[in-house]
N, C-alpha and C positions, 0 to 999 in steps of 0.2 A: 616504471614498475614500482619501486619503493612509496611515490604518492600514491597509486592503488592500491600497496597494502597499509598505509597508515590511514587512508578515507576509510577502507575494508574496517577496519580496528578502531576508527573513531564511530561509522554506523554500527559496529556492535556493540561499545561501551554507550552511545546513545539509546538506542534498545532497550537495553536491558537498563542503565541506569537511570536515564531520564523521565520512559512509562513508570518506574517502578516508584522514584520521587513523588510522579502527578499522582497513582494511585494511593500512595499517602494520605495528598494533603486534597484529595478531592473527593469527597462524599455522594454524589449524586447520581441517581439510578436513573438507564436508560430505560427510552420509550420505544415503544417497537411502533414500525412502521408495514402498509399493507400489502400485502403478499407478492412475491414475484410470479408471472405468468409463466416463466421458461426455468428450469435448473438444470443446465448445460450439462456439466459431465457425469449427475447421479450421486453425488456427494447426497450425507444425510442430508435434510431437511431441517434439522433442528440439532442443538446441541445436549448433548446428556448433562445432566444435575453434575455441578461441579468443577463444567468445563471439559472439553474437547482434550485428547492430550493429542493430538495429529496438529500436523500446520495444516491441512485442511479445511478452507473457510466452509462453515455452516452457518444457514440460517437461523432465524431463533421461529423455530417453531412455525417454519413455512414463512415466515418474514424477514422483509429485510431489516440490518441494525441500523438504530439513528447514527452518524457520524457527527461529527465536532464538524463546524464550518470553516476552519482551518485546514481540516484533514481533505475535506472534500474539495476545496479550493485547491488547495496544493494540488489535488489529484487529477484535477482542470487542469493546472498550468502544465503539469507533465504531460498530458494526453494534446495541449497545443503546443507544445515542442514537438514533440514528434509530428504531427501534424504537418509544420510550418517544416521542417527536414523531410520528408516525405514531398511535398508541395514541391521544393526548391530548396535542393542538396544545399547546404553549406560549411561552415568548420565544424567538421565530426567530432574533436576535440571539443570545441567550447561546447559542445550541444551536450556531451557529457557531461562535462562540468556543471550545467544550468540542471539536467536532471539530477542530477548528486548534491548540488545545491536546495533543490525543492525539497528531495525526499528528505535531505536532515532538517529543513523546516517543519514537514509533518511531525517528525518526531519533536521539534524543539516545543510544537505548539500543540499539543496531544492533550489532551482534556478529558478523553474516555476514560471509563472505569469500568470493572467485571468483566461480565462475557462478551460484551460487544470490545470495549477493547482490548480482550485476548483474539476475538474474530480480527481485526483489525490489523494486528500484528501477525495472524496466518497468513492475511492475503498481503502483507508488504513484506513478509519474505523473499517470497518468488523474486519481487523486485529488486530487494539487495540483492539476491545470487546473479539477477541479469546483469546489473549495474557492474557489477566487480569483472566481467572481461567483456562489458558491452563496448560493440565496433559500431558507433553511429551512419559512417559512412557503407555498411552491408545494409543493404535492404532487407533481406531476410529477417535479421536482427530489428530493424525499425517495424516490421511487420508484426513480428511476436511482441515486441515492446505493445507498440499499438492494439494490439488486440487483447493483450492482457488488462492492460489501464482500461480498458472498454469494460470487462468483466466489473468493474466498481460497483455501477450500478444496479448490479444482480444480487448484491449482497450488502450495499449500504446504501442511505441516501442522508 
């Protein structure tokens, strides 16, 4: 329990500390990419001037955001864990550990800037709150994992 709350307390001092670093020292405006065909649960479609103040991922204006290739790799290697735990159960444990290891990659190697990486950071919420009492070995739990990491593509590429 005490290493879940100090990984808990290290992804939140990463968050907030290390995006807020790279938006410093990185200048470079994203490109939008072409429109998704499906928007699942009815969220806006675009974000208001300013930025979104909801963890609510929105599109930019009916498109999806470019992501860092980092971000999106990462998001691959999580969506093939579960996968490969799904396939053929194995240590629940380390499968946590590998996904908790990923997702502070995304963060270590965050590149985005403005609205697409404030979008970025709505939809890797949801993720931290799974990760912090995620049971690898319930199915149900790998099911939600799984189908949330699916969602990526709806809103980045």
């Amino acid at each position: 329990m005490r290493i879940s709350s100090f990984l808990a307390i290290g992804f939140i001092l990463l968050f907030t500390i290390g995006c807020n670093e790279q938006r410093e020292h990185d200048g470079h405006a994203e490109a939008t990419a072409p429109a998704t065909a499906d928007h699942e649960r009815g969220e806006d479609e675009h974000a208001e001037e300013g930025g979104a103040s909801s963890t609510t991922v929105t599109l930019d204006n009916g498109k999806r955001w470019i992501a860092n290739t980092g971000t999106t790799n990462g998001i691959a290697k999580m969506v093939a864990l579960v996968d490969k735990q799904i396939a053929s159960p194995g240590d629940a444990k380390a499968l946590k550990a590998a996904l908790e290891e990923e997702f502070a990659l995304i963060f270590e190697r965050c590149t985005m800037t403005g609205e697409a990486h404030d979008q970025l950071h709505n939809y890797l919420i949801p993720i931290h709150q799974r990760l912090s009492g995620f049971d690898a070995s319930d199915p149900l739990q790998l099911a939600e994992m799984k189908d949330y990491l699916g969602t990526y593509g709806n809103y980045f590429e």
